[in-house]
PALOLUM-520724 format. One record per residue (C-alpha): x, y, z; residue number from 1; residue in three letters. Coordinates in steps of 0.02 Angstrom, whole numbers, padded with zeros to 5 digits. Last residue first. Example, Ala and Ser with C-alpha at 12.3 -4.5 7.8 and 13.67 -1.06 7.14 Angstrom:
2
       u       v       w    n  res
   00684  -00053   00357    2  SER
   00615  -00225   00390    1  ALA
//
This chain:
141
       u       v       w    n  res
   07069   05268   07088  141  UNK
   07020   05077   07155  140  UNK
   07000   05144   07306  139  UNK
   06884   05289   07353  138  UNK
   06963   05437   07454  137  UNK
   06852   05509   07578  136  UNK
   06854   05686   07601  135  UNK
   06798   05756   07770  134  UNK
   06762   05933   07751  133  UNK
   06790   06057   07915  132  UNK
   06675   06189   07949  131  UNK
   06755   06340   08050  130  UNK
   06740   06321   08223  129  UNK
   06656   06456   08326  128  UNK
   06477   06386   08309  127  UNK
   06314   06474   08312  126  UNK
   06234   06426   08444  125  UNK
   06069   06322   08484  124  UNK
   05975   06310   08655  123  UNK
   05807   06363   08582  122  UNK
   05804   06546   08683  121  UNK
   05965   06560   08568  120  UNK
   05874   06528   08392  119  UNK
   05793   06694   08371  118  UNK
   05956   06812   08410  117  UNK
   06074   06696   08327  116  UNK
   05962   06704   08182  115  UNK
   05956   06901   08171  114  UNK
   06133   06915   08178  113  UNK
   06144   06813   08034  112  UNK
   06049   06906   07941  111  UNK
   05867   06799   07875  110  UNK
   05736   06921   07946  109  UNK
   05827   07061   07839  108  UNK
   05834   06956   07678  107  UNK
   05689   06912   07671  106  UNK
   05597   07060   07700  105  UNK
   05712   07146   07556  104  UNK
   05650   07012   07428  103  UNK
   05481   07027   07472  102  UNK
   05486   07225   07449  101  UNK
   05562   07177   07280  100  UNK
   05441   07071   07229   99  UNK
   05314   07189   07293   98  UNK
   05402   07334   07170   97  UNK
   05393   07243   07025   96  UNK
   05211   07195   07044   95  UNK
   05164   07340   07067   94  UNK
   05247   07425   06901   93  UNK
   05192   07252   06796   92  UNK
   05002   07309   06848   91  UNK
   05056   07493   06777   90  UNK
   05133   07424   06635   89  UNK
   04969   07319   06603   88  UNK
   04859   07493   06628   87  UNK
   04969   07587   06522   86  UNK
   04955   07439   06388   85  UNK
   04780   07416   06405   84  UNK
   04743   07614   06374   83  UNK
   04874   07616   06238   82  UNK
   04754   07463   06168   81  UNK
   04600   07560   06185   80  UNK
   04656   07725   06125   79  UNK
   04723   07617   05949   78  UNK
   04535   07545   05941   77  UNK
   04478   07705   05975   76  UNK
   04588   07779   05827   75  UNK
   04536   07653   05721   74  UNK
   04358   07674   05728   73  UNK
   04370   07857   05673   72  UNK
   04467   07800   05538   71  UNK
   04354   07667   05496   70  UNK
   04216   07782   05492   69  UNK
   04309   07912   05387   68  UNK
   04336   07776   05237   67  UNK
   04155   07724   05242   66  UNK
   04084   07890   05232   65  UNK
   04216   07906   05085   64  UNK
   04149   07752   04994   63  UNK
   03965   07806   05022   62  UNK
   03998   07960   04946   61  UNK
   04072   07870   04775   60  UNK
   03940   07765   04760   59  UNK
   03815   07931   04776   58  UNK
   03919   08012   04647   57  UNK
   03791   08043   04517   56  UNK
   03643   08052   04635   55  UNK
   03740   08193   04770   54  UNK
   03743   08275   04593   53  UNK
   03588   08266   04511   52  UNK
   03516   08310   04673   51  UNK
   03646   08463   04699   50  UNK
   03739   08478   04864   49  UNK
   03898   08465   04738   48  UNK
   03849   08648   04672   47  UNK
   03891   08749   04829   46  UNK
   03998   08873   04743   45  UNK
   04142   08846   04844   44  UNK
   04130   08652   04835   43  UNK
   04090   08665   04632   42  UNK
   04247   08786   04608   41  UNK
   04361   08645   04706   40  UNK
   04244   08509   04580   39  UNK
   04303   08632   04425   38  UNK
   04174   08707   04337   37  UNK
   04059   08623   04215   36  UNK
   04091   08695   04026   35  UNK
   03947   08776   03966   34  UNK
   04003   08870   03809   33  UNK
   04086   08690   03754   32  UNK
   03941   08628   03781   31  UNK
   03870   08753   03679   30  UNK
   03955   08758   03536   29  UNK
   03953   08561   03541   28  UNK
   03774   08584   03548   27  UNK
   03780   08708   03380   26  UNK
   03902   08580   03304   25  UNK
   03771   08447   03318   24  UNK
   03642   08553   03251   23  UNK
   03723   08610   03088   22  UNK
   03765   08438   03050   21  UNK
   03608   08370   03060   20  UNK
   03547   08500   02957   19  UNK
   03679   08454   02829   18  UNK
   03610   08280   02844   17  UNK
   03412   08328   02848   16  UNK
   03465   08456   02683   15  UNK
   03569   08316   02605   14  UNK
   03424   08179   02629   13  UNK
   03285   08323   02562   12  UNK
   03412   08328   02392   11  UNK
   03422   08153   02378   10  UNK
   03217   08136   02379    9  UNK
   03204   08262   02260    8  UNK
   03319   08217   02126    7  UNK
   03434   08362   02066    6  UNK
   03503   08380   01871    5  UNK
   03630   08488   01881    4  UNK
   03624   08631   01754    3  UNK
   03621   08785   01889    2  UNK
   03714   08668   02019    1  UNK
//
């Protein structure tokens, strides 16, 4: 550069440039230098109550709230349909077991023995003949 010829305005350009330089490299330095910590690192230290960062991921907050609030409401609308089912089965249960009790009542006030019993003071007997069929043969066959 001793028997360069230099202009000036060129040579204020190349200072601001390599200046330029200099500086951005410095803030990479120190970004680098100041690396954020890891969000698990961030939840122990107690960084993520932060403005800046609560602001940041605000979207992302909201979208979480949301996610444990239809949990929650899931799992009372699942308690209220096991509820409806017990209470259904239990409905079915009583039911059951009237038809039954119906069933048995019937059957004991219809015995045979029963019958006789009811229907004498009536004047009718049970007979001693067994039932005879009268089949009537059709011509033509």
């Amino acid at each position: 550069m001793d028997n360069q010829y230099l202009d000036k305005d060129k040579l204020g350009v190349q200072e601001a440039l390599e200046a330029a330089k200099k500086k951005k490299q410095t803030q990479r330095k120190r970004q680098q230098l100041e690396k954020k910590p890891s969000a698990f690192v961030q939840i122990l230290n107690g960084d993520f109550l932060t403005k800046e960062f609560m602001l940041g991921n605000l979207g992302f907050i909201f979208f979480v709230m949301f996610l444990l609030l239809l949990t929650v409401s899931k799992g009372y609308y699942g308690k209220r349909l096991s509820d409806g089912v017990y209470e259904t089965q239990k409905e079915l249960n009583e039911l059951t077991s009237d038809h039954f009790e119906a069933k048995t009542r019937l059957e004991e006030e219809t015995q045979r023995v029963k019958l006789v019993d009811e229907l004498a003071p009536i004047g009718l007997k049970e007979t001693v003949n067994p039932t005879k069929v009268i089949r009537v043969k059709k011509k033509g066959k």
